[in-house]
C-alpha positions in Angstrom: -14.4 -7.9 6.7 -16.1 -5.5 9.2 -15.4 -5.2 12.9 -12.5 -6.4 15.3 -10.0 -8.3 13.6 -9.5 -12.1 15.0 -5.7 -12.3 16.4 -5.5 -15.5 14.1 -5.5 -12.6 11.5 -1.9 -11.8 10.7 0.0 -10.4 7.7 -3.5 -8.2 6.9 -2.0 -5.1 6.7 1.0 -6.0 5.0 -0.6 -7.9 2.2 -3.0 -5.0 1.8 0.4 -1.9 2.0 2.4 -4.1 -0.7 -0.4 -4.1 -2.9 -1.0 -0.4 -2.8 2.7 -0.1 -2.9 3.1 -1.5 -6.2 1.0 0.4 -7.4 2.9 3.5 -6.4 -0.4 4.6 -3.8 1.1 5.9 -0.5 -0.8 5.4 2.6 -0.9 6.3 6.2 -2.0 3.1 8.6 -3.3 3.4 12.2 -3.2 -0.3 13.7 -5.9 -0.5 17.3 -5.8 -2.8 19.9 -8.6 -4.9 17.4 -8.5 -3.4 14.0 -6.1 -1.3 11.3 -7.2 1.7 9.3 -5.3 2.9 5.9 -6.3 6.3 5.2 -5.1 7.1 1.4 -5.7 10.8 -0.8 -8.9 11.5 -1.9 -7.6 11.4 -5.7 -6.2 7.7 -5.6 -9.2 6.4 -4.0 -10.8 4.8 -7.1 -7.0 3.5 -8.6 -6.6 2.7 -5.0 -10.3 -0.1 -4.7 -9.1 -1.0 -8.8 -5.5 -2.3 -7.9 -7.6 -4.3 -4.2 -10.1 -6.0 -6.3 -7.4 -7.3 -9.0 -5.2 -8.5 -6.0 -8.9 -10.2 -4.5 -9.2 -8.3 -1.2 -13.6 -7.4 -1.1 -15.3 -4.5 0.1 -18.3 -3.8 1.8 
């Protein structure tokens, strides 16, 4: 999903941390007034989009 995030939207974020958690892939999140950003190391990128596809979150 691109742009603001509806306020209907809850649990995004944590759905999307526990998933990388499992996984052992550390993040940093910055949560705005309409959207949230995870910023992740360059190295676990790829393990990183491997482990969101398996769980079913998309990207664009």
């Amino acid at each position: 999903m691109a742009g603001p995030l509806d306020f209907n939207l809850t649990g995004i974020l944590n759905g999307l941390s526990d998933t990388l958690a499992k996984a052992k892939i550390s993040i940093f999140a910055i949560s705005t007034f309409d959207t949230d950003y995870l910023l992740l190391q360059k190295q676990v990128l790829k393990t990183a989009k491997t482990v969101l596809k398996r769980a079913e979150y998309g990207f664009e």
